[in-house]
One Martini backbone bead per residue (centre of mass of N, CA, C, O) as a GRO file, in nm:
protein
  361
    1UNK     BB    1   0.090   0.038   0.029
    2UNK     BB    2   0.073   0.390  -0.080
    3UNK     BB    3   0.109   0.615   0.148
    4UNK     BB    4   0.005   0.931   0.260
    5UNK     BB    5   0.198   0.931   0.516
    6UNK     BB    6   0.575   0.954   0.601
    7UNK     BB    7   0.845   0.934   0.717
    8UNK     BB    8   1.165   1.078   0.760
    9UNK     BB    9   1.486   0.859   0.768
   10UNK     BB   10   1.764   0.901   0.772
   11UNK     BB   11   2.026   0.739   0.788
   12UNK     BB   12   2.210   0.567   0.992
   13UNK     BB   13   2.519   0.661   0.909
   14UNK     BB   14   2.445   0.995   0.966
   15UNK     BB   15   2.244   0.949   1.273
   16UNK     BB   16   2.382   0.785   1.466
   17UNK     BB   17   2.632   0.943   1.538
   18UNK     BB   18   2.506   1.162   1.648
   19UNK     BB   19   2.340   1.085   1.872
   20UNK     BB   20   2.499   0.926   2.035
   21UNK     BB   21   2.664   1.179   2.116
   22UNK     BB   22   2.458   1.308   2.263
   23UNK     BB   23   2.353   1.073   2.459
   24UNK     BB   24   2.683   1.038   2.568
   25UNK     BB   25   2.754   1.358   2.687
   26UNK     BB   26   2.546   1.479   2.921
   27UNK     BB   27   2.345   1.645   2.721
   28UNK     BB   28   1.980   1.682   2.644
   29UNK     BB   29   1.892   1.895   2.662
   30UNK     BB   30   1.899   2.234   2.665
   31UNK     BB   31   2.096   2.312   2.411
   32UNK     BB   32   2.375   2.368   2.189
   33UNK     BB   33   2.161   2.191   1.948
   34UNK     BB   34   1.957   2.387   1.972
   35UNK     BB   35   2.099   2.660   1.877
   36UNK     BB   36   2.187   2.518   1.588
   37UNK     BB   37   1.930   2.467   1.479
   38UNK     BB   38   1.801   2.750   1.488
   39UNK     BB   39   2.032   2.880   1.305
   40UNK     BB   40   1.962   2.720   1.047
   41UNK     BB   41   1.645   2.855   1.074
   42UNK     BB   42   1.771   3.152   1.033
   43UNK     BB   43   1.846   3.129   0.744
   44UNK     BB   44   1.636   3.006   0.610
   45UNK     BB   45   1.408   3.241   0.689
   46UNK     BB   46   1.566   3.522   0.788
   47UNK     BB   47   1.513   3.512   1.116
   48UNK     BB   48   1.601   3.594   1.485
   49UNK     BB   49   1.259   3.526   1.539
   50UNK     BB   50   1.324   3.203   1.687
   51UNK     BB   51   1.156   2.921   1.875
   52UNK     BB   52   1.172   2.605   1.997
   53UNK     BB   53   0.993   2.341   2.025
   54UNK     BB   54   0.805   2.021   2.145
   55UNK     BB   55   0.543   2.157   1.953
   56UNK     BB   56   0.309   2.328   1.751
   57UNK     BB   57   0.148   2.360   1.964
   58UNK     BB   58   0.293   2.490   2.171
   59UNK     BB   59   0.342   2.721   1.937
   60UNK     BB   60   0.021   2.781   1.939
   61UNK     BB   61   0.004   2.896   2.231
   62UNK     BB   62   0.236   3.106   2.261
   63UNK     BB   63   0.136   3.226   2.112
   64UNK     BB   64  -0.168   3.354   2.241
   65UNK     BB   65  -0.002   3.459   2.482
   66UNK     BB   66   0.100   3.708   2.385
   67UNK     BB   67  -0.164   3.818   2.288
   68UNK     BB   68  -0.390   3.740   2.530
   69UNK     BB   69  -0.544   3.556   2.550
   70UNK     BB   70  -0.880   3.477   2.689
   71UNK     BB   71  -1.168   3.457   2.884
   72UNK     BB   72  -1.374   3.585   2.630
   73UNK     BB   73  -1.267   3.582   2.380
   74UNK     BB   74  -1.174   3.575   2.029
   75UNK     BB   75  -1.139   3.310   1.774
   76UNK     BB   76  -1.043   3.302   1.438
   77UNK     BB   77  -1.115   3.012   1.223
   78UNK     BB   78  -1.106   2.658   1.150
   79UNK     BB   79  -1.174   2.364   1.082
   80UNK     BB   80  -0.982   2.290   0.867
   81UNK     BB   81  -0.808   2.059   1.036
   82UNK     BB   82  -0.599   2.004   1.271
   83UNK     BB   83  -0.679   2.014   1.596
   84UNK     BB   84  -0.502   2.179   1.755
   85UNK     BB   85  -0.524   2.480   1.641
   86UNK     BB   86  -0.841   2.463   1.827
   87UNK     BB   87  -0.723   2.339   2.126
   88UNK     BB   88  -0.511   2.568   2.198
   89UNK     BB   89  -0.763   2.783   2.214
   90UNK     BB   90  -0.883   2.629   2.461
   91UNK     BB   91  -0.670   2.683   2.675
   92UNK     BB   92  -0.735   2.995   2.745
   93UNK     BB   93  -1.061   3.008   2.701
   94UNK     BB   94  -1.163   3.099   2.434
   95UNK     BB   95  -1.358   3.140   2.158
   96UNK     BB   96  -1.460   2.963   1.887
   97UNK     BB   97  -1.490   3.146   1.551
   98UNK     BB   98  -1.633   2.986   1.264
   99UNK     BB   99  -1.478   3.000   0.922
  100UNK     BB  100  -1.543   3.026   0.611
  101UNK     BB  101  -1.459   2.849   0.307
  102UNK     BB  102  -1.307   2.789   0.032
  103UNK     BB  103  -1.469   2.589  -0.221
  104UNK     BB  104  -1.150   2.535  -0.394
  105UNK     BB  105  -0.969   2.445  -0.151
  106UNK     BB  106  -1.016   2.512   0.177
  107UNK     BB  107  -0.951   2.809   0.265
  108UNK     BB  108  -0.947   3.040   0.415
  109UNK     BB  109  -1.221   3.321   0.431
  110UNK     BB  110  -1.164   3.651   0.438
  111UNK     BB  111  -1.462   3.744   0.400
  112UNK     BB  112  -1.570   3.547   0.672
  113UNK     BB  113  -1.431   3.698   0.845
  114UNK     BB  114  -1.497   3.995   0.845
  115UNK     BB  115  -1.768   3.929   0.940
  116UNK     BB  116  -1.682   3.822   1.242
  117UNK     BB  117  -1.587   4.070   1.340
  118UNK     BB  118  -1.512   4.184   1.680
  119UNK     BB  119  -1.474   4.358   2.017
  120UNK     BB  120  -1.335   4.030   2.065
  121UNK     BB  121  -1.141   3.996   1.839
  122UNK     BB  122  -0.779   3.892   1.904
  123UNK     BB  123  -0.760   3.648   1.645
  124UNK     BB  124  -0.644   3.520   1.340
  125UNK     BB  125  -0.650   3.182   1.224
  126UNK     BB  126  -0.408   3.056   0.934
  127UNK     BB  127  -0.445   2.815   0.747
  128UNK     BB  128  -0.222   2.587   0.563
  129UNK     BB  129  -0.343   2.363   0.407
  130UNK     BB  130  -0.211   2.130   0.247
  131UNK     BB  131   0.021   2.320   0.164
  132UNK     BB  132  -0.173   2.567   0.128
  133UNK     BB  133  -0.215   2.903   0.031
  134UNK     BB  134  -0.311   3.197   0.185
  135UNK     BB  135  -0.417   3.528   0.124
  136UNK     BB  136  -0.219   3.734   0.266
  137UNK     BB  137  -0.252   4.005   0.193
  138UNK     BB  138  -0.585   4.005   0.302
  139UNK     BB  139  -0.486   3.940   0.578
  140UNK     BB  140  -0.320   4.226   0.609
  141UNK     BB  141  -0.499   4.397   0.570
  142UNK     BB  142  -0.710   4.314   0.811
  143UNK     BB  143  -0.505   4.413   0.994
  144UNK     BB  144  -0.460   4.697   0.933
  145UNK     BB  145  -0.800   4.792   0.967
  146UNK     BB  146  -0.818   4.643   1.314
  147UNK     BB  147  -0.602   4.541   1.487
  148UNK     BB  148  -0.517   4.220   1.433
  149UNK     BB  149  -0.390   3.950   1.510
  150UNK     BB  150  -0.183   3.704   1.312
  151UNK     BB  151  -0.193   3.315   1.282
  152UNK     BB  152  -0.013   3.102   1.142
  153UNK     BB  153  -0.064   2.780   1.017
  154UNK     BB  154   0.236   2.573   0.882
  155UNK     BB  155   0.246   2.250   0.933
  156UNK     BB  156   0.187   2.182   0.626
  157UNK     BB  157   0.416   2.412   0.493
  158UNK     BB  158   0.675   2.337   0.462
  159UNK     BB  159   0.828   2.556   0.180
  160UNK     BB  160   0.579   2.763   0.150
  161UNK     BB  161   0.524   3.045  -0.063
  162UNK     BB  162   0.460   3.404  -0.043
  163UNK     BB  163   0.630   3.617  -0.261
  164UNK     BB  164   0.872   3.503  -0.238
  165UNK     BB  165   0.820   3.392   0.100
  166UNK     BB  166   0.839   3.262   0.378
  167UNK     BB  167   0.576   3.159   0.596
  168UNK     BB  168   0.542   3.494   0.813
  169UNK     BB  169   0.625   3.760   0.671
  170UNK     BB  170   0.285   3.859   0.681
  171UNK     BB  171   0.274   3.840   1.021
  172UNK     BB  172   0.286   3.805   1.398
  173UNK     BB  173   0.281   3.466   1.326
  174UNK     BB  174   0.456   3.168   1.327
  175UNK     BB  175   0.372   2.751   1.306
  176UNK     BB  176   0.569   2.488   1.340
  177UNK     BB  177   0.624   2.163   1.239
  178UNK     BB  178   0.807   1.825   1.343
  179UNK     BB  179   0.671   1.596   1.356
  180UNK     BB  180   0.668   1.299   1.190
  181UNK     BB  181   0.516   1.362   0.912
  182UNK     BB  182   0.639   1.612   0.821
  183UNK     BB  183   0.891   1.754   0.598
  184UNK     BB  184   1.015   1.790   0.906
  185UNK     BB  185   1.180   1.576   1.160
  186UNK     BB  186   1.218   1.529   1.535
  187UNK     BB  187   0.959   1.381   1.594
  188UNK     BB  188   0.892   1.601   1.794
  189UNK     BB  189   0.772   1.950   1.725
  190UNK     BB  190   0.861   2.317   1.694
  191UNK     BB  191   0.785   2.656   1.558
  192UNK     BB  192   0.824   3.006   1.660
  193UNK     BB  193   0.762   3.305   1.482
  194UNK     BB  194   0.824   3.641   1.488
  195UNK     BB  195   0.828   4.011   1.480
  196UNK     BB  196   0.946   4.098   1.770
  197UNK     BB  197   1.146   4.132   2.020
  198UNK     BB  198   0.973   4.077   2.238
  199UNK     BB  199   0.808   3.852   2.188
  200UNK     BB  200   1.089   3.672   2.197
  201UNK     BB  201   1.179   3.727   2.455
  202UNK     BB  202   0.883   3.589   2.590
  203UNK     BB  203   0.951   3.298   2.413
  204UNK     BB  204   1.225   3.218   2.543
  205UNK     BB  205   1.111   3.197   2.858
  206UNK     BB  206   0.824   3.046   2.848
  207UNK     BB  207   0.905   2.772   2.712
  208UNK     BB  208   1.099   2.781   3.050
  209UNK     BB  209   0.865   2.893   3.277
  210UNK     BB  210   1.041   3.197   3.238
  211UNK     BB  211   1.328   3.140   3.203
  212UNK     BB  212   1.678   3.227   3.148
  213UNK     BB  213   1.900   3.068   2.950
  214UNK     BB  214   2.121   3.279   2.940
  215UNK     BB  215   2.090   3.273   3.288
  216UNK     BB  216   2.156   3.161   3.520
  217UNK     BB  217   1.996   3.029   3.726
  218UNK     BB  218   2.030   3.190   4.001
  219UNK     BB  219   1.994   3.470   3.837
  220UNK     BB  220   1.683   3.439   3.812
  221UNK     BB  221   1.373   3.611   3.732
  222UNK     BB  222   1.039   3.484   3.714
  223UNK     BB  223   0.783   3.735   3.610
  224UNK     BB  224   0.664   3.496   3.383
  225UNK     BB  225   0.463   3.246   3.351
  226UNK     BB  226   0.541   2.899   3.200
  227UNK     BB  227   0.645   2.617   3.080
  228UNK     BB  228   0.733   2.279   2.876
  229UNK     BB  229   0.816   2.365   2.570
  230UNK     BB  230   1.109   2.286   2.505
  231UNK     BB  231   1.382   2.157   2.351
  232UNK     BB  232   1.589   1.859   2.277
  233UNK     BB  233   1.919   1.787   2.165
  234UNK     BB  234   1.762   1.491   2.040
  235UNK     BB  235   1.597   1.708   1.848
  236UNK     BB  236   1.779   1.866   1.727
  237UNK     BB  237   1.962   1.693   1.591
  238UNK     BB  238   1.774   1.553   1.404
  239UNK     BB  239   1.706   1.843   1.257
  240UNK     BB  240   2.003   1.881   1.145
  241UNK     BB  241   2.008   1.598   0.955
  242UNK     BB  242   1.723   1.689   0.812
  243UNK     BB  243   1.862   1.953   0.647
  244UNK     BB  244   2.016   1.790   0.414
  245UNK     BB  245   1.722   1.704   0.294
  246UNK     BB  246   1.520   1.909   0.271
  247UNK     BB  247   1.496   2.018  -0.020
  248UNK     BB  248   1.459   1.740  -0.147
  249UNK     BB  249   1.230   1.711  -0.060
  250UNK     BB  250   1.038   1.938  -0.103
  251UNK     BB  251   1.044   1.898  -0.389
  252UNK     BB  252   0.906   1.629  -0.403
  253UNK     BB  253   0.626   1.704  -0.354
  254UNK     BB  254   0.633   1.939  -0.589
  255UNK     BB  255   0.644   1.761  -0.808
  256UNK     BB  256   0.425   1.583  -0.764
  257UNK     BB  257   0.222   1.733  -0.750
  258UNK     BB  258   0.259   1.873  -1.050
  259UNK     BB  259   0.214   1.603  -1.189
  260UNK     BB  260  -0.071   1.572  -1.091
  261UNK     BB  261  -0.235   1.831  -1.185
  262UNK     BB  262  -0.106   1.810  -1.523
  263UNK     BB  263  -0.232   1.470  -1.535
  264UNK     BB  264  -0.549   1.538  -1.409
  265UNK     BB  265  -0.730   1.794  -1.502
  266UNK     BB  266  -0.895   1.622  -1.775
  267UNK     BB  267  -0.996   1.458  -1.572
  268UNK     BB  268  -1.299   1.259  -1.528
  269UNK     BB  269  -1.411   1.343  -1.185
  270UNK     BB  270  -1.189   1.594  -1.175
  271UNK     BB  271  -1.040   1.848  -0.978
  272UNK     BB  272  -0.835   2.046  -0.917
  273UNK     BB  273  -0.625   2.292  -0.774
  274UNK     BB  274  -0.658   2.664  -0.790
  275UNK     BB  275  -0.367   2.809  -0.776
  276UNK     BB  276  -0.206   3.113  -0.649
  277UNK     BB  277   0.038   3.264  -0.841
  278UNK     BB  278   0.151   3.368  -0.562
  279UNK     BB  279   0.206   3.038  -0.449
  280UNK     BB  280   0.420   2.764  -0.314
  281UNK     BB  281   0.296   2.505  -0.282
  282UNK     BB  282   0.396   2.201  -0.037
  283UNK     BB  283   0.232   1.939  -0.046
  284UNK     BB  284   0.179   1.750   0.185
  285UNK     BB  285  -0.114   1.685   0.032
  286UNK     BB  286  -0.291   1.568  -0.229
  287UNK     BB  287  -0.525   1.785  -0.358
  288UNK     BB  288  -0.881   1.719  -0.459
  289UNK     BB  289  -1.203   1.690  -0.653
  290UNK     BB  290  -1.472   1.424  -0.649
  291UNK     BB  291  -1.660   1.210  -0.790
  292UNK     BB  292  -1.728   0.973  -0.597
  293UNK     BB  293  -1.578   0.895  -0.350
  294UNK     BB  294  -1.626   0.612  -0.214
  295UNK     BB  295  -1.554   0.468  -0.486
  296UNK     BB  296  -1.254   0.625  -0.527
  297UNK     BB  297  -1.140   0.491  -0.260
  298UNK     BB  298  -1.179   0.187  -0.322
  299UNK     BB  299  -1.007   0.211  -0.576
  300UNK     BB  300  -0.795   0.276  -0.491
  301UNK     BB  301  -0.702   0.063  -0.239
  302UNK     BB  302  -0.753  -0.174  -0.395
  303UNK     BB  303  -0.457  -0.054  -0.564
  304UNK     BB  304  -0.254   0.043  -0.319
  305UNK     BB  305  -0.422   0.343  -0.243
  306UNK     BB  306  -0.415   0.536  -0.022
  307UNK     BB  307  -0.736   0.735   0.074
  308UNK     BB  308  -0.817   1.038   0.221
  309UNK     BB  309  -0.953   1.301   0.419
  310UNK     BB  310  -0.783   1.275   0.737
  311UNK     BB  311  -0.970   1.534   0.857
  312UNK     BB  312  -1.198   1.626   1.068
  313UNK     BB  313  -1.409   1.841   1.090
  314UNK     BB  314  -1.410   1.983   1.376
  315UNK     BB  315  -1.737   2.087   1.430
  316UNK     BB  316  -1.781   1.762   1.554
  317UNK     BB  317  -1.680   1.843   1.768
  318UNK     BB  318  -1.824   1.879   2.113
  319UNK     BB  319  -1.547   2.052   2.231
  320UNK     BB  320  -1.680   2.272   1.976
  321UNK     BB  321  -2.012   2.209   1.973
  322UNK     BB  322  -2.213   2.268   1.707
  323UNK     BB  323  -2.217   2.239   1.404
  324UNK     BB  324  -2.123   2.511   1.127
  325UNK     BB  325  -2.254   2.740   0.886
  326UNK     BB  326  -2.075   2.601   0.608
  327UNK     BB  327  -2.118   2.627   0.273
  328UNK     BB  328  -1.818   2.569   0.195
  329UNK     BB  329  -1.712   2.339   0.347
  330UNK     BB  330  -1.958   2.159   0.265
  331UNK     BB  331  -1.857   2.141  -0.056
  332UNK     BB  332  -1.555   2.065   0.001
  333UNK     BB  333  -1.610   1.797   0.183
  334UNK     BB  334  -1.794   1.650  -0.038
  335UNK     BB  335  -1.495   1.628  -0.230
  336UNK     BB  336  -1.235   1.584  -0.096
  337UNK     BB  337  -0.896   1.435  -0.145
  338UNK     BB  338  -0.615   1.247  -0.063
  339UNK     BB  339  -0.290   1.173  -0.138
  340UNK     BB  340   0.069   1.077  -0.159
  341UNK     BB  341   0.367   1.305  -0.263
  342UNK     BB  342   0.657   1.241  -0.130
  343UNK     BB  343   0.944   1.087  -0.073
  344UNK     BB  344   0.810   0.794  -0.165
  345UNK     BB  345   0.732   0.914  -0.421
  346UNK     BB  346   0.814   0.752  -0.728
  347UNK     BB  347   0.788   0.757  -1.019
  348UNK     BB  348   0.649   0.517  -1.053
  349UNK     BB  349   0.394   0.582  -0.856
  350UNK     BB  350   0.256   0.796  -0.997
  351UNK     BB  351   0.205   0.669  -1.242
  352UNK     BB  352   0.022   0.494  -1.123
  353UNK     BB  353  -0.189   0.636  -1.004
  354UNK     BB  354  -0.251   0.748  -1.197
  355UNK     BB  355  -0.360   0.557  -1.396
  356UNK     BB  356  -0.591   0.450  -1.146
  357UNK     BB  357  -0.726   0.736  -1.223
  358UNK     BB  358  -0.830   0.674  -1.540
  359UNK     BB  359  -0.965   0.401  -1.507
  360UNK     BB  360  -1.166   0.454  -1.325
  361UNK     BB  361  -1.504   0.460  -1.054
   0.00000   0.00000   0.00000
């Protein structure tokens, strides 16, 4: 069966030497290689205001905590994600507000946030899911007309681009993911991108207590409680290895995502994606909209090609309240359908999906 998503695992000669030496160091806490890891997204990125932590759930509370989010407000965000984008918003205390989503795409609808934004609403919360990337001009015009700050959710997104600028470049946090099956991972881990140098400084902080690890432990004054949300040594020494992978895997994503939207555009009862060309959307899975999807789900399985949805739309779960009335999600969600085309799908296997997708369903 060619799986939805797999992990990328280095070489075991490139990484099992790495990991040893830290572990049999002595050091396996945040430290040395924790900064060194840092080091090199920060060059990814261009920016030295980036913080990793434990997971990126764990960076979507600390912004949100930045932001000064509790109870009594409001956050504007989307069903279509994986839980924690949502699950994070409710340890605040504050209540989500569910914003419909472009129904040729499944991305959140900026004409439906700025419909829900009141004199509650703390921030506004954008996915780029599957790997596809949101308008973020239309939602920069929104920050600065309301005066909401923006959290981009990046999990699905490593190494896609808008208006060439890796995402984050145009909010006041943006949210990255190392989870297992993710572009990179740690095993797990996250980062936060921030805008201020305050900011930076309050996440460097948060995420280990409140104390500051540049300051000796004994000379330490904790002004604000935080967290145990810091990495450590032996998840980032992983993603260090991860690192000389980078571009091949995510480039492997992207050639394959586009390999699919262009033999399968004009297969009759599918609909590609239209991505919008300011955009290098990263296919964390390939993503399409089908006619008689679970006959095509059967189709695709029976030929050894998992096919899922995925993610439940969130506002299912009775812990988020009771489904909200999103006709673009309806439409969206009754038709798009999910298959692998990361660094496992080699050349033989795109054309054989394809292939398995023209025979009809």
């Amino acid at each position: 069966m060619i799986p939805i998503v797999k992990p990328f695992i280095p070489p075991s000669d490139d990484l099992m030497p790495a990991l040893e030496s830290v572990l049999y160091s002595g050091y396996i806490a945040q430290g040395d290689r924790v900064d060194f890891f840092e080091e090199k997204l920060r060059l990814y990125f261009n920016t030295n205001r980036l913080v990793t932590v434990n997971s990126g759930t764990s960076a979507l509370h600390l912004a949100l905590c930045l932001i000064g989010v509790s109870k009594g407000d409001e956050v504007i965000s989307t069903p279509l994600t994986a839980e924690p984008t949502n699950t994070a918003i409710l340890q605040t205390g504050a209540k989500i507000v569910w914003a419909d989503v472009e129904p040729t795409t499944g991305l959140i609808s900026v004409e439906s946030v700025e419909r829900l934004i009141s004199d509650r609403t703390k921030a506004i919360m954008v996915v780029h899911y599957a790997g596809m990337v949101a308008d973020m001009n239309s939602f920069s015009v929104l920050k600065q007309k309301y005066g909401i700050p923006i959290i981009e959710d990046c999990a699905h997104a490593f190494g896609a681009e808008y208006r060439n600028e890796k995402l984050g470049f145009y909010s006041d946090y943006a949210v990255y993911s190392f989870q297992a099956i993710k572009h990179i991972t740690t095993i797990d881990g996250g980062l936060l991108i921030v805008n201020t140098e305050d900011d930076y400084e309050r996440a460097r902080k948060l995420r280990w207590f409140g104390l500051d690890k540049s300051t000796p432990r004994l000379e330490n004054n904790i002004r604000e409680s935080g967290y145990k949300y810091h990495m450590n040594n032996v998840n980032a020494e992983i993603g260090i290895i991860q690192m000389k992978y980078l571009e091949r895997n995510v480039q492997r994503y992207i050639d394959n995502g586009n390999y699919f939207d262009k033999t399968l555009e004009s297969v009759d009862g599918i609909t590609t994606i239209d991505y919008s060309k300011e955009t290098l959307p990263s296919y964390w899975l390939f993503t399409c909209l089908v006619e008689n999807r679970e006959s095509f789900i059967d189709h695709m399985n029976a030929n050894g090609i998992a096919c899922s949805t995925l993610h439940l739309r969130n506002d299912r779960h009775s812990v988020f309240g009771k489904k909200a009335d999103l006709p673009g999600l309806d439409d969206f969600y009754s038709k798009f359908i999910h298959w692998g085309c990361g660094h496992w799908i080699d050349t033989a296997d795109r054309q054989r999906i394809v292939e398995v997708v023209k025979s009809g369903w």
